[in-house]
C-alpha positions in Angstrom: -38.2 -70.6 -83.0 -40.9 -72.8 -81.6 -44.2 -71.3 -80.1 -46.5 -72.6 -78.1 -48.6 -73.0 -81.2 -45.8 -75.5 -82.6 -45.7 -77.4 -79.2 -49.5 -77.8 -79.1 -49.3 -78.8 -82.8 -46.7 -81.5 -81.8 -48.5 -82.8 -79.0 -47.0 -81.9 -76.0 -50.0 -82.1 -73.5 -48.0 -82.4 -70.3 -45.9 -81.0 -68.3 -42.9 -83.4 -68.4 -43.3 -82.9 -72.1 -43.1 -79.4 -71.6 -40.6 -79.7 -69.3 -38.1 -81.2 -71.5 -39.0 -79.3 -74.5 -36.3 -78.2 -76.5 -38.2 -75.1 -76.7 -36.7 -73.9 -73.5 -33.4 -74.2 -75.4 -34.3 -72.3 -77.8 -35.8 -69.5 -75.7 -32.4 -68.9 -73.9 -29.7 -69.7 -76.2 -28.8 -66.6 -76.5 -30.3 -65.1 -73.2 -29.8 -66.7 -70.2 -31.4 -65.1 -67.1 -28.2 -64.1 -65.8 -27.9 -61.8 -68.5 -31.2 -60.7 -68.5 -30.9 -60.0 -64.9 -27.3 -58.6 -64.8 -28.7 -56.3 -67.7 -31.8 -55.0 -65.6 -29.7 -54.3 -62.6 -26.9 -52.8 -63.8 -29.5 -50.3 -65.8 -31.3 -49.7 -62.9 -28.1 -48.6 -61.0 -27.4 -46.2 -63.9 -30.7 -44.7 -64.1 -30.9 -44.6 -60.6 -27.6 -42.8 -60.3 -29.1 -40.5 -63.2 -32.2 -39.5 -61.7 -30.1 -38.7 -58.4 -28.0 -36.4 -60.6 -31.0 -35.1 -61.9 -32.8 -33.7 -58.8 -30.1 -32.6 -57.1 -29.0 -30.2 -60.3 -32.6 -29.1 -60.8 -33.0 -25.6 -60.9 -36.9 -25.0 -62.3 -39.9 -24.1 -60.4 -40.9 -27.1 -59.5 -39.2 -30.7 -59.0 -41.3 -33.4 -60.9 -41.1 -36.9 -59.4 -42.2 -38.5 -62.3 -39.7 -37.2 -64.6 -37.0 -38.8 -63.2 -38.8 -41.9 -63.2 -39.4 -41.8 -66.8 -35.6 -41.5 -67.1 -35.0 -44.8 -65.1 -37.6 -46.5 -67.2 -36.5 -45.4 -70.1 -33.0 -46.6 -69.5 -34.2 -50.2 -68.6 -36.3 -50.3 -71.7 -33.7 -49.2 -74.2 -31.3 -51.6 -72.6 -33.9 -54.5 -73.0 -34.4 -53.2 -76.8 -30.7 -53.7 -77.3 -30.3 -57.1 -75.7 -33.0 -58.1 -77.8 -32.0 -56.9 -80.9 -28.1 -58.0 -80.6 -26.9 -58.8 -84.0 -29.8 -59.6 -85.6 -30.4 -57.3 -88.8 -34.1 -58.3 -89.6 -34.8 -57.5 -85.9 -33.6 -54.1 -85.6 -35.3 -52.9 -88.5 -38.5 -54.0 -87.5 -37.5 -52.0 -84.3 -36.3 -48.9 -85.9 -39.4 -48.7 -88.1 -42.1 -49.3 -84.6 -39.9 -46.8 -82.8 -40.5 -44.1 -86.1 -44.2 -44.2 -85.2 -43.3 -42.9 -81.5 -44.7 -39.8 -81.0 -43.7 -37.9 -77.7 -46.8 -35.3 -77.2 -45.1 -33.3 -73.9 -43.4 -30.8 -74.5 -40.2 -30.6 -72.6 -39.7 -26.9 -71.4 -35.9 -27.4 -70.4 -33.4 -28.2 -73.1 -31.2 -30.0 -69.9 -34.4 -32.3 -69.5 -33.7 -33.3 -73.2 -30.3 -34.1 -72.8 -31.1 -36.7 -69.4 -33.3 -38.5 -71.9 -30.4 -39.0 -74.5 -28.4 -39.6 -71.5 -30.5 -42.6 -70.1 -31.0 -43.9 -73.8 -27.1 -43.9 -74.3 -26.4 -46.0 -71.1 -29.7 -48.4 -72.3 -28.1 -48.6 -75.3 -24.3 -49.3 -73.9 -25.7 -51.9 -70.9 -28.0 -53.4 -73.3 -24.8 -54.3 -75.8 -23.0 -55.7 -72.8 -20.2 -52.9 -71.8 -21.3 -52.7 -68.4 -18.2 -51.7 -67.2 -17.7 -48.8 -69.5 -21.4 -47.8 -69.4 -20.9 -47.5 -65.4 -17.5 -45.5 -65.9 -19.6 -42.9 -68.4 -22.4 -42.5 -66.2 -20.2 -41.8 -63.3 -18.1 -39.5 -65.4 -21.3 -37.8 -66.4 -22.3 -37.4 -63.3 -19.3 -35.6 -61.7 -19.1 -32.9 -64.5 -22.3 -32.2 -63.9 -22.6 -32.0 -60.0 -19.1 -29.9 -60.4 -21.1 -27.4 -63.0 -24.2 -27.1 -60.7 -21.8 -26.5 -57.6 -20.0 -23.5 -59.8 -23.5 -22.5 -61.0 -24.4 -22.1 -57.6 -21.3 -20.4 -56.3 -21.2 -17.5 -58.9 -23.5 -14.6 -59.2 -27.2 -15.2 -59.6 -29.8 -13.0 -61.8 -32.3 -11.4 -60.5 -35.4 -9.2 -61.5 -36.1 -6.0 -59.6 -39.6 -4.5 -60.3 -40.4 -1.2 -58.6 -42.9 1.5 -58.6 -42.4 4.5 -57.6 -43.2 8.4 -58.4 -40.9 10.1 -61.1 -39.1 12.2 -58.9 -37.3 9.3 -56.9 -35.4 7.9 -59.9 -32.1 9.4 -59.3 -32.2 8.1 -55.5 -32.9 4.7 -56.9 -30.0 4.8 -59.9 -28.3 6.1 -56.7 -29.1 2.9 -54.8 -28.6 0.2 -57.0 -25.1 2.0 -57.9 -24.2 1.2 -54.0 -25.8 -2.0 -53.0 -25.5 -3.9 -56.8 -22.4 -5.1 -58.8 -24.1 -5.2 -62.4 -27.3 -3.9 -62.9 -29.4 -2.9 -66.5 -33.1 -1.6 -66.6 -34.7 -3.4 -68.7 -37.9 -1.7 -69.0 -39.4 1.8 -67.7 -42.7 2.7 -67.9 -44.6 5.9 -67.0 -47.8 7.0 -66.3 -50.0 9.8 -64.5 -49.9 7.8 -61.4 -46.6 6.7 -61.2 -43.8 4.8 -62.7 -42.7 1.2 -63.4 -39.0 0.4 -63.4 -37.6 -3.4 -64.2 -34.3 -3.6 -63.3 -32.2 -7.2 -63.6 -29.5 -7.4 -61.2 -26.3 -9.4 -60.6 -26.1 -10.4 -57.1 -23.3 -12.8 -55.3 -25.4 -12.8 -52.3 -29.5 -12.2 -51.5 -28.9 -8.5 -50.0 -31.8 -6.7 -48.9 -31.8 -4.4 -51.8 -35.8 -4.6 -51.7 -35.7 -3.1 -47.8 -33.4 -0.4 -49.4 -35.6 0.5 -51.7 -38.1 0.7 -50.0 -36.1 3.1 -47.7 -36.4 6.1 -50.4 -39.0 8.3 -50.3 -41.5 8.3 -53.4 -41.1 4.2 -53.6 -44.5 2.3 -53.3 -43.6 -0.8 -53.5 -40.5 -3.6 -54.9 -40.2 -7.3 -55.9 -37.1 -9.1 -56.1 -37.6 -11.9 -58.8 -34.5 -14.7 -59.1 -34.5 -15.5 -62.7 -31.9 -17.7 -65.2 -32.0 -16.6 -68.5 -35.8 -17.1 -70.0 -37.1 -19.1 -66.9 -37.9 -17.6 -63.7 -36.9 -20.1 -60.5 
């Protein structure tokens, strides 16, 4: 392939010269901006569509903007990669062995959050080989299973975390309580002390009852805090 080293080496000083370069030829016989642009759009739309899907299944503590845009670029880029490396064998090696140096230092807290990455690389990788069509049928495939898991998620019965403290002699009224006002319920932890006890309770609730107001309602109770909780992280 010529450089521009090579064109100043064969004296091409102007720019009709450079105009009519064969170099141009060279530089898009394989990609032509059509392609180049049909790839970037049509990676965008994906990613786009992914990050959408992302936010609206997030269930942490906090939504992070820049997460999703990491997962749009990273589509783009991995879909560029691919279009550049194409059939060429020498080319994706040299790409497979800069990539091995790669070393992601945040830690990602969410195994979900690892599978939208793998996500976005597999539509880069799709887009970037030129299935467009069946890259945009996976994505929106994806994307239905997972709205329609989310929605299910969201519709069945939540966990919760009820901490309360209260004096030793009100325990039965609260096993009492929870027995009325909660499906599933297991105590996790009880601890007691000379000035009181701690109970942690996690619950199974279809619906945010006031089962704090209801404690609170026994006699001996100092104080409750309803926690909503999935599994190890708290949301």
């Amino acid at each position: 392939m010529m450089t521009l080293a090579q064109l100043a080496t064969n004296q091409i000083t102007n720019k009709e010269q450079l105009i009519s370069s064969p170099w141009w030829a060279e530089q898009f016989s394989k990609f032509t901006p059509v392609n180049i642009a049909l790839v970037l759009l049509c990676s965008l739309a994906a990613s786009i569509i992914i990050a959408l899907v992302y936010k609206k299944t997030f269930r942490g503590v906090l939504y992070n903007p820049s997460y999703s845009t990491t997962l749009i670029l990273l589509t783009m880029v991995t879909s560029s990669v691919v279009m550049a490396i194409g059939s060429n064998v020498a080319l994706s090696m040299g790409m497979v062995g800069a990539l091995s140096i790669v070393r992601f230092r945040t830690a990602v807290k969410d195994p979900i959050d690892t599978s939208y990455m793998f996500w976005s690389i597999t539509m880069g990788i799709l887009i970037g080989s030129g299935y467009y069509l069946p890259a945009m049928v996976v994505v929106l495939g994806i994307s239905v299973i997972m709205l329609a898991m989310s929605f299910l998620k969201i519709r069945s019965s939540d966990s919760y975390l009820l901490v309360v403290h209260f004096d030793p002699i009100a325990e039965q009224e609260i096993d009492a309580e929870l027995h009325r006002s909660v499906k599933h319920y297991r105590v996790r932890s009880k601890t007691i002390t000379r000035s009181g006890a701690e109970m942690t309770v996690e619950l199974q609730l279809s619906q945010r009852s006031d089962v704090v107001g209801h404690m609170l309602d026994i006699s001996g109770v100092h104080d409750a805090t309803l926690v909503s909780c999935q599994n190890e992280t708290a949301y």
